[in-house]
C-alpha positions as CSV (number, residue, x, y, z in Angstrom):
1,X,-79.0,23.9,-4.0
2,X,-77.0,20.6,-5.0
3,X,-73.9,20.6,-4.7
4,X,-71.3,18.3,-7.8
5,X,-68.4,16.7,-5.6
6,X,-64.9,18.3,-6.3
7,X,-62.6,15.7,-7.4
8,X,-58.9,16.0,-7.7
9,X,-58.8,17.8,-10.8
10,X,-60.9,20.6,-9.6
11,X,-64.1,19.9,-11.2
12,X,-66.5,17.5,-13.1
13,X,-65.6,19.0,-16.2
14,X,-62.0,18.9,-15.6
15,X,-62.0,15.3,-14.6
16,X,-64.1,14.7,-17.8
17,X,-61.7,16.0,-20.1
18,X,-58.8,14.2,-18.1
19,X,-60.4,10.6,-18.6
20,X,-61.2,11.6,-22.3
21,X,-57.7,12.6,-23.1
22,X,-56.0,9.6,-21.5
23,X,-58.8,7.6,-23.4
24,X,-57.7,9.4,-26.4
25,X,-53.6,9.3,-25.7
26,X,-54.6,4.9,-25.3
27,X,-56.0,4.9,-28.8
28,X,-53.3,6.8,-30.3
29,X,-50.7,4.1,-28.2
30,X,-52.6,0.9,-29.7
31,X,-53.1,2.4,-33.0
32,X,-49.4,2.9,-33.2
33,X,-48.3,-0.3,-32.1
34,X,-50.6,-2.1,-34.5
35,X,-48.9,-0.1,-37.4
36,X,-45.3,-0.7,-36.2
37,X,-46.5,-4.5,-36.7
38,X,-48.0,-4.1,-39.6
39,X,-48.0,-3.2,-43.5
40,X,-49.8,-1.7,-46.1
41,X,-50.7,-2.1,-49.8
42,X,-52.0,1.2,-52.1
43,X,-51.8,2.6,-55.0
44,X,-53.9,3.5,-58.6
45,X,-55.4,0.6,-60.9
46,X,-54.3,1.5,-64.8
47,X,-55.1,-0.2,-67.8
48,X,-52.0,-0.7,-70.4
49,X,-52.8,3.2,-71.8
50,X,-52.5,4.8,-68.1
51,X,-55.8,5.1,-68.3
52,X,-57.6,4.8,-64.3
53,X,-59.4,1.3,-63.9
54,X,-62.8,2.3,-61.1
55,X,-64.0,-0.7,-59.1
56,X,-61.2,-3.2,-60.3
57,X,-61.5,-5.9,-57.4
58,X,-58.1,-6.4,-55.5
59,X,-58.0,-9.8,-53.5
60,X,-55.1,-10.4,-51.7
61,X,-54.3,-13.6,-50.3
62,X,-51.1,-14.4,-47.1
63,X,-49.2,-17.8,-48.5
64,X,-48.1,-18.4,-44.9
65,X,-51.7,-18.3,-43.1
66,X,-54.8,-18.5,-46.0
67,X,-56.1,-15.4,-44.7
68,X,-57.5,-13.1,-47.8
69,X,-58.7,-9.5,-47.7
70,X,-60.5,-7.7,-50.2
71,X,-60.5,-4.2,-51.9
72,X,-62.0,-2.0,-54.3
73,X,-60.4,0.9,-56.5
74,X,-62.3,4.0,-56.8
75,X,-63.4,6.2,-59.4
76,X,-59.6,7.2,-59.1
77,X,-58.5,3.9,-59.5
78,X,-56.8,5.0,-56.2
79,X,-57.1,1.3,-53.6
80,X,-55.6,0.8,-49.8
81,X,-55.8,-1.9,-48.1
82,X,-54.3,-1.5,-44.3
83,X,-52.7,-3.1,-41.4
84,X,-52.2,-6.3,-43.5
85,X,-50.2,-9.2,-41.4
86,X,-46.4,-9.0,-42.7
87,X,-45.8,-11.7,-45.2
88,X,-45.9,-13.0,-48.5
89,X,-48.6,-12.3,-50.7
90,X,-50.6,-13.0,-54.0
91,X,-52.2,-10.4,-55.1
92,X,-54.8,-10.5,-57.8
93,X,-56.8,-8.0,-59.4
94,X,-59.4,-8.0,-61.7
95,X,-61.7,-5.3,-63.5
96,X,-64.4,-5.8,-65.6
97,X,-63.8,-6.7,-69.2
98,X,-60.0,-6.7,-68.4
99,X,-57.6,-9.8,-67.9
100,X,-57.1,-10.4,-64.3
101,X,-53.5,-9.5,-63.0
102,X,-51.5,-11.8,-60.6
103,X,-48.4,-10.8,-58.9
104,X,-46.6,-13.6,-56.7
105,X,-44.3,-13.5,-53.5
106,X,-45.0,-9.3,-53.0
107,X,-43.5,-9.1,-49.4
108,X,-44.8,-7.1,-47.0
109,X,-42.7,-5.9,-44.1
110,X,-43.2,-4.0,-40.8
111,X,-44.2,-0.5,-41.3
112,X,-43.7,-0.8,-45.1
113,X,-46.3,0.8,-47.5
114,X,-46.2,-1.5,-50.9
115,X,-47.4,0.3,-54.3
116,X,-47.4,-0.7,-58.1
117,X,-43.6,-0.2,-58.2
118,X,-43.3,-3.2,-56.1
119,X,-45.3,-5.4,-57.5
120,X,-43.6,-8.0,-59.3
């Protein structure tokens, strides 16, 4: 008959769960520290009637460093695009047979969460 060693938490299964829910309490840490250095920028694509735009392209683009990321609305209109740098931003979007929209100097700050009402 074999025989598992004992460990100090009583038992391989015990000392399995306790390296999986430190592993699990470290993600949690780092994920929370990137979003306390970090911002975020969401909300719904509408045309001039209200109406939802699906698959408008969002490009946004940090002045300060050239970095862009890209987004798409969907069949919502609903976009996010998170843990962006803080900074300034352009932020362009553009949807098929629609005029492109730019908004200029939207600042994003630590922790914030930037929707249409912000955009200049």
């Amino acid at each position: 008959m074999s025989h598992l060693p004992v460990s100090f938490y009583g038992s391989p299964c015990r000392l399995r769960f306790a390296v999986l829910s430190r592993l699990v309490t470290l993600f949690l840490c780092a994920s929370y520290a990137l979003a306390q250095s970090t911002a975020s920028l969401e909300g719904t694509i509408t045309d001039t009637s209200g109406a939802v735009v699906p698959n408008a392209k969002i490009t946004i683009h940090n002045v300060a460093t050239g970095e862009e990321r890209n987004g798409v609305s969907d069949s919502a209109g609903l976009y996010v695009l998170p843990f962006l740098p803080v900074g300034t931003y352009r932020v362009n979007v553009v949807a098929p047979g629609m005029q492109s929209v730019v908004a200029k100097n939207v600042l994003l700050e630590v922790g914030q969460v930037v929707g249409p009402r912000h955009l200049p």
